[in-house]
PyMOL CGO cylinders between C-alpha atoms (Angstrom):
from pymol import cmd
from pymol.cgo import CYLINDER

trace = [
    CYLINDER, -1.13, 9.67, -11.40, 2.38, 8.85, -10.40, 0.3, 1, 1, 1, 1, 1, 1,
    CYLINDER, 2.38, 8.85, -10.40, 2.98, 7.63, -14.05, 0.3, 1, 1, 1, 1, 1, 1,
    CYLINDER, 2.98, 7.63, -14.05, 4.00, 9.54, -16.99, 0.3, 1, 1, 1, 1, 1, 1,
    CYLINDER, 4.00, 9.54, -16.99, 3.31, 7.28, -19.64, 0.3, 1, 1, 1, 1, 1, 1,
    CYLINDER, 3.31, 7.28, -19.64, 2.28, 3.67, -20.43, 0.3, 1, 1, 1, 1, 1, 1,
    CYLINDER, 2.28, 3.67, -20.43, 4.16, 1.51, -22.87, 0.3, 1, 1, 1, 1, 1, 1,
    CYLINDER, 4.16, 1.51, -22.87, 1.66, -1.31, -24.28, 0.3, 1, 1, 1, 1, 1, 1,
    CYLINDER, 1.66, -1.31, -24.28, 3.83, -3.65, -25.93, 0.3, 1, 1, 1, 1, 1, 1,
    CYLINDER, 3.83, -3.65, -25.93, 1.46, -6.16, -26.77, 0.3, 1, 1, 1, 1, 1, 1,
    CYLINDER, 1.46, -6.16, -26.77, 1.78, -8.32, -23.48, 0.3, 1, 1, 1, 1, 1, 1,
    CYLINDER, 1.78, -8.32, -23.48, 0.70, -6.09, -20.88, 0.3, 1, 1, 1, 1, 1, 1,
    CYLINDER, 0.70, -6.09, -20.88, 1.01, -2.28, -20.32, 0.3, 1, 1, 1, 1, 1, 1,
    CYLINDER, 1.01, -2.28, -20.32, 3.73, -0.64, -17.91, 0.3, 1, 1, 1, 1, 1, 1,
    CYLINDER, 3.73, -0.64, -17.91, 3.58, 2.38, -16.22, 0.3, 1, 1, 1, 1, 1, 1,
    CYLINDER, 3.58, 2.38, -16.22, 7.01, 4.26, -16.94, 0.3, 1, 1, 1, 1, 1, 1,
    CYLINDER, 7.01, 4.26, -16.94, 7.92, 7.48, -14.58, 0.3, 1, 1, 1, 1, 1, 1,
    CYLINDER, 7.92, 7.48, -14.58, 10.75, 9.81, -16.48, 0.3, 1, 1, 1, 1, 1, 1,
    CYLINDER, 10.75, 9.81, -16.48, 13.29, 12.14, -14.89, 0.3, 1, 1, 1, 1, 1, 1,
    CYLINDER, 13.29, 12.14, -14.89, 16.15, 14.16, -16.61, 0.3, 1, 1, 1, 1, 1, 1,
    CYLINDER, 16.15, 14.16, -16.61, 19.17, 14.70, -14.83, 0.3, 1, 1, 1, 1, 1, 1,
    CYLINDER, 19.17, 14.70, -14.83, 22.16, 17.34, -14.83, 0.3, 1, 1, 1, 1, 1, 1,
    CYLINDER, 22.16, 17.34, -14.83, 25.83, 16.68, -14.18, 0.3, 1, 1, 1, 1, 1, 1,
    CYLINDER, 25.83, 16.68, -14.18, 26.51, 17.41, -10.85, 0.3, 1, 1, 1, 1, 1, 1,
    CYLINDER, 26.51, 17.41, -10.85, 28.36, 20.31, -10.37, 0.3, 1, 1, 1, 1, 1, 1,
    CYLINDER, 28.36, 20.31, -10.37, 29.66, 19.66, -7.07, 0.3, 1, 1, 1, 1, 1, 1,
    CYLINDER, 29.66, 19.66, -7.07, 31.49, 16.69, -7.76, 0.3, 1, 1, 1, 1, 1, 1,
    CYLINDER, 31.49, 16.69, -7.76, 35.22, 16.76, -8.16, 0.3, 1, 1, 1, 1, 1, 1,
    CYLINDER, 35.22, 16.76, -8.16, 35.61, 15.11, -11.58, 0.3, 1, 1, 1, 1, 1, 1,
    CYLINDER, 35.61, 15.11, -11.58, 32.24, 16.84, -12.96, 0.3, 1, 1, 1, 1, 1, 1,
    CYLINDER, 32.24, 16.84, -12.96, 31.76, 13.11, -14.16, 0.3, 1, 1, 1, 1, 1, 1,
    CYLINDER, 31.76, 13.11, -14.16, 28.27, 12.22, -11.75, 0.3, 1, 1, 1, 1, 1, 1,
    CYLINDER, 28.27, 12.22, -11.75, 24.66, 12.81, -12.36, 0.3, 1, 1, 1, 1, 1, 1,
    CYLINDER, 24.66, 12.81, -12.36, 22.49, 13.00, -10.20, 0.3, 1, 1, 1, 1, 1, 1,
    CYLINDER, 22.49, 13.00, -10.20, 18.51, 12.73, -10.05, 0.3, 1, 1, 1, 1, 1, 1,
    CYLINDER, 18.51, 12.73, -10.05, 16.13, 13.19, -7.66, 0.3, 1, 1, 1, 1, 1, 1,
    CYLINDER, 16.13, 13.19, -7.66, 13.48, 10.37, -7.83, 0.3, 1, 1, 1, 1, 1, 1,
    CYLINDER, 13.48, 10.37, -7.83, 10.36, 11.11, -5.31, 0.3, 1, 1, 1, 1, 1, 1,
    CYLINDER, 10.36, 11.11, -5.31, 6.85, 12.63, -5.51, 0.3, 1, 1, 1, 1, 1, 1,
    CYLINDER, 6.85, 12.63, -5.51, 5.19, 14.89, -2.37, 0.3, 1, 1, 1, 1, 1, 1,
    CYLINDER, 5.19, 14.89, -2.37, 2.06, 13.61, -0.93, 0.3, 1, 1, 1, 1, 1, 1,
    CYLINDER, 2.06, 13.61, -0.93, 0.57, 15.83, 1.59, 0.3, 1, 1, 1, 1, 1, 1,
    CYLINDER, 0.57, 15.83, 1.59, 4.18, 18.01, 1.72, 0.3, 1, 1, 1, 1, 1, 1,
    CYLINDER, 4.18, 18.01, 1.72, 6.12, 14.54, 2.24, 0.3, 1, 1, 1, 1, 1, 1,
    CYLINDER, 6.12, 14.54, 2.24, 8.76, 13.15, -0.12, 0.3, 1, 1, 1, 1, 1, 1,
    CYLINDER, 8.76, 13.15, -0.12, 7.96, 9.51, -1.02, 0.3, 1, 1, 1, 1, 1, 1,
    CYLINDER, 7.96, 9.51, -1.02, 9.42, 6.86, -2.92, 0.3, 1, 1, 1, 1, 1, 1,
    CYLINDER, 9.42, 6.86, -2.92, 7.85, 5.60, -5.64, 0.3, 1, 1, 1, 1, 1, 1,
    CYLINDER, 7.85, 5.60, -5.64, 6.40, 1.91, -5.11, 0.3, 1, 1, 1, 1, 1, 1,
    CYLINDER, 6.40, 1.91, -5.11, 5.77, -1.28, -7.55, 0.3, 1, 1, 1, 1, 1, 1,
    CYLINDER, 5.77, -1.28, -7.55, 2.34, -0.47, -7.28, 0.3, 1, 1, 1, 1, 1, 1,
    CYLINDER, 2.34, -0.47, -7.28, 2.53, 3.22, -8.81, 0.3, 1, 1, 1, 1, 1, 1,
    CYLINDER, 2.53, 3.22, -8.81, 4.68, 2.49, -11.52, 0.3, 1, 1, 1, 1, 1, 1,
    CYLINDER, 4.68, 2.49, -11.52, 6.98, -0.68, -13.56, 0.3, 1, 1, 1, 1, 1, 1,
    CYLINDER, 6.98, -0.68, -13.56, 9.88, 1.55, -15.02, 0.3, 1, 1, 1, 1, 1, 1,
    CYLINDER, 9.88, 1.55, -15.02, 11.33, 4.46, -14.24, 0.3, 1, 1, 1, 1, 1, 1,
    CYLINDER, 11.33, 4.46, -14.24, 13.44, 5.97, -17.56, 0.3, 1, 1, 1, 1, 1, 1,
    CYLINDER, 13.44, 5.97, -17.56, 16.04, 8.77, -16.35, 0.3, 1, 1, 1, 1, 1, 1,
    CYLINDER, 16.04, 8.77, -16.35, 17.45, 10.50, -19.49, 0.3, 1, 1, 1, 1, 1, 1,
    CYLINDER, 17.45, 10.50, -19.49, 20.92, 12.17, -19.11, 0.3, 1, 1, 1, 1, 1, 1,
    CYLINDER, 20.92, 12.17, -19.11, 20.69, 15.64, -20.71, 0.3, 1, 1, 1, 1, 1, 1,
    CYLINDER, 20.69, 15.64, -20.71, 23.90, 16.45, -21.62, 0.3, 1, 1, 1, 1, 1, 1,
    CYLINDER, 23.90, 16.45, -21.62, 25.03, 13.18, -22.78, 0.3, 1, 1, 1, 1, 1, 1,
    CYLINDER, 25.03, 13.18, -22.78, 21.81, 12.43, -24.31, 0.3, 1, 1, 1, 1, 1, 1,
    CYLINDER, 21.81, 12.43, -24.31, 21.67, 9.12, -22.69, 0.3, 1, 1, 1, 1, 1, 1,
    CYLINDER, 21.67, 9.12, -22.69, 18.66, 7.35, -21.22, 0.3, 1, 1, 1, 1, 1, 1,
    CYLINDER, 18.66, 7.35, -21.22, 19.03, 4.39, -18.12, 0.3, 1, 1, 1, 1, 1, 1,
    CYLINDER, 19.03, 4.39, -18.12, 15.57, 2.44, -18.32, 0.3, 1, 1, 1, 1, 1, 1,
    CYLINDER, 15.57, 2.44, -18.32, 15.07, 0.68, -14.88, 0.3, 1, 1, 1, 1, 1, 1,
    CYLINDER, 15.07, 0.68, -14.88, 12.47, -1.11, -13.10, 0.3, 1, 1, 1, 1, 1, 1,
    CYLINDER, 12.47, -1.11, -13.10, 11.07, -0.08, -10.12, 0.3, 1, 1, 1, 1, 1, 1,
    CYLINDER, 11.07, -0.08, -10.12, 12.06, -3.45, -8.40, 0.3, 1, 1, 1, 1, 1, 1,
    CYLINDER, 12.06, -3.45, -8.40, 15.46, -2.43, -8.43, 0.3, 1, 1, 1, 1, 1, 1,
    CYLINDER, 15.46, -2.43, -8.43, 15.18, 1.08, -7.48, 0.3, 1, 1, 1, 1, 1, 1,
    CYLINDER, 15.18, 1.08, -7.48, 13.31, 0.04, -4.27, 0.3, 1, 1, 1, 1, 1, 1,
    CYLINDER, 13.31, 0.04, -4.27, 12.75, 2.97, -1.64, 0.3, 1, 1, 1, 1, 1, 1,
    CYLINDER, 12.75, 2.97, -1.64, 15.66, 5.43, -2.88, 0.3, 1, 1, 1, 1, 1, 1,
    CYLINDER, 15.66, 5.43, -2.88, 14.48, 8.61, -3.07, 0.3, 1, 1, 1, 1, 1, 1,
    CYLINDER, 14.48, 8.61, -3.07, 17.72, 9.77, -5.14, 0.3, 1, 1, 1, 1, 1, 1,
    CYLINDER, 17.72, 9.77, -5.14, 20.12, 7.79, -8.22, 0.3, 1, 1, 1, 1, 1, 1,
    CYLINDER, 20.12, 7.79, -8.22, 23.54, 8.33, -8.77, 0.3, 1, 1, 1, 1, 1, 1,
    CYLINDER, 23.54, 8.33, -8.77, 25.35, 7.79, -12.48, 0.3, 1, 1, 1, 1, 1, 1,
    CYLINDER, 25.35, 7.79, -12.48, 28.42, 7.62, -13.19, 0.3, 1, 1, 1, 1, 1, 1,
    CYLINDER, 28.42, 7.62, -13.19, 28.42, 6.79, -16.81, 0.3, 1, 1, 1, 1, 1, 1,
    CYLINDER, 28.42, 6.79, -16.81, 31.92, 7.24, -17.99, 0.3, 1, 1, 1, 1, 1, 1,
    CYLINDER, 31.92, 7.24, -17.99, 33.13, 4.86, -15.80, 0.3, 1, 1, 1, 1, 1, 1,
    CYLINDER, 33.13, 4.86, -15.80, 31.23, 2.25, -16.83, 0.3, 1, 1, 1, 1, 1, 1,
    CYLINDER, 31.23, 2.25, -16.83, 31.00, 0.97, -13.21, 0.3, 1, 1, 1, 1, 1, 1,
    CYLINDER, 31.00, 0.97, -13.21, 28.37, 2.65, -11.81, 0.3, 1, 1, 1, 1, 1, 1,
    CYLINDER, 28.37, 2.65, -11.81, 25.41, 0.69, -10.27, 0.3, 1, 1, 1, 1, 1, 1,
    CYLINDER, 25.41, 0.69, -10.27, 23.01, 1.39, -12.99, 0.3, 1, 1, 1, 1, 1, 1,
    CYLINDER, 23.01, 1.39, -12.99, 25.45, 0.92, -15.85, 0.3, 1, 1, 1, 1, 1, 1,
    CYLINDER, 25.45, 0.92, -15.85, 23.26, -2.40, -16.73, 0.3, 1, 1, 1, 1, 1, 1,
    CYLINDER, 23.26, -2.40, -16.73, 20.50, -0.36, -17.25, 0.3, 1, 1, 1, 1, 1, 1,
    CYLINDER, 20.50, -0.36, -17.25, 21.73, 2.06, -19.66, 0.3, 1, 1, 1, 1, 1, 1,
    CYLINDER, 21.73, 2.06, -19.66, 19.59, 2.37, -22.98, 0.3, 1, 1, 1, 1, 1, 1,
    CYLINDER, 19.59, 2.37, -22.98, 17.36, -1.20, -21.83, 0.3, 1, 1, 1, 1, 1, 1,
    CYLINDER, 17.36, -1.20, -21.83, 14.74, -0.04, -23.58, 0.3, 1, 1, 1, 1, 1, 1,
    CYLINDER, 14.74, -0.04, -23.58, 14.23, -3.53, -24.07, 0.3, 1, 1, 1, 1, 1, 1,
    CYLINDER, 14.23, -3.53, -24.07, 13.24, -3.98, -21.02, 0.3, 1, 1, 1, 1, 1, 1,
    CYLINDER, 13.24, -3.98, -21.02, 9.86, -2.37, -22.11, 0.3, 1, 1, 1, 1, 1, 1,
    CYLINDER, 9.86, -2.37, -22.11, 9.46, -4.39, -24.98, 0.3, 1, 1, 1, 1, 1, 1,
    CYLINDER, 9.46, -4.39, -24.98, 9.46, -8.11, -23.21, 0.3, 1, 1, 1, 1, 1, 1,
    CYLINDER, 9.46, -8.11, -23.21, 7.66, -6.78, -19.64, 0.3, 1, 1, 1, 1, 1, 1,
    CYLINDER, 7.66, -6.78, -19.64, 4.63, -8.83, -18.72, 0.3, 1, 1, 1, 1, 1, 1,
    CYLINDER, 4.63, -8.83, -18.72, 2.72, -10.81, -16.42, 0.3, 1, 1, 1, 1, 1, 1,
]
cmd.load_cgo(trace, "trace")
């Protein structure tokens, strides 16, 4: 199973994969997370597809902060960036959809 949970909300069922994520310590302003977002077949890194999963949900840790996106808009990236104090990052409209969950369907 690439999935980690399924949310039924009445409609249809989605297939949500979660990740946490650590500020990346590498960074100058100490101000980026970063999250890996793969799974190994056969010792291979692939990219998770629309027909493994619907959401993925990547929950900040030390911010407490969770980014609920679907898979259609991660396409083939095998890696996210956030930047969620700037408020600009590419993912920023994503950040606590859970939403997203609720209205999901066919």
């Amino acid at each position: 199973m690439k999935y980690d949970f399924i949310v039924d909300n009445g409609m249809s069922l989605a297939r949500v994969q979660v990740k946490s994520c650590h500020r990346w310590k590498a960074a100058k302003e100490n101000d980026v997370w970063a999250a890996n977002f793969y799974h190994v077949r056969n010792g291979e890194r692939k990219s998770y597809s629309t027909k493994e999963i619907e959401f993925a949900a990547f929950f900040l840790v030390e911010i407490e902060t969770w980014y609920i996106i679907p898979i259609s808009e991660v396409g083939e990236r095998r890696s996210l960036t956030f930047y969620p104090n700037s408020g600009k990052g590419k993912w920023e409209a994503f950040r606590e959809r859970w939403g997203l969950l609720t209205t999901y369907g066919p």
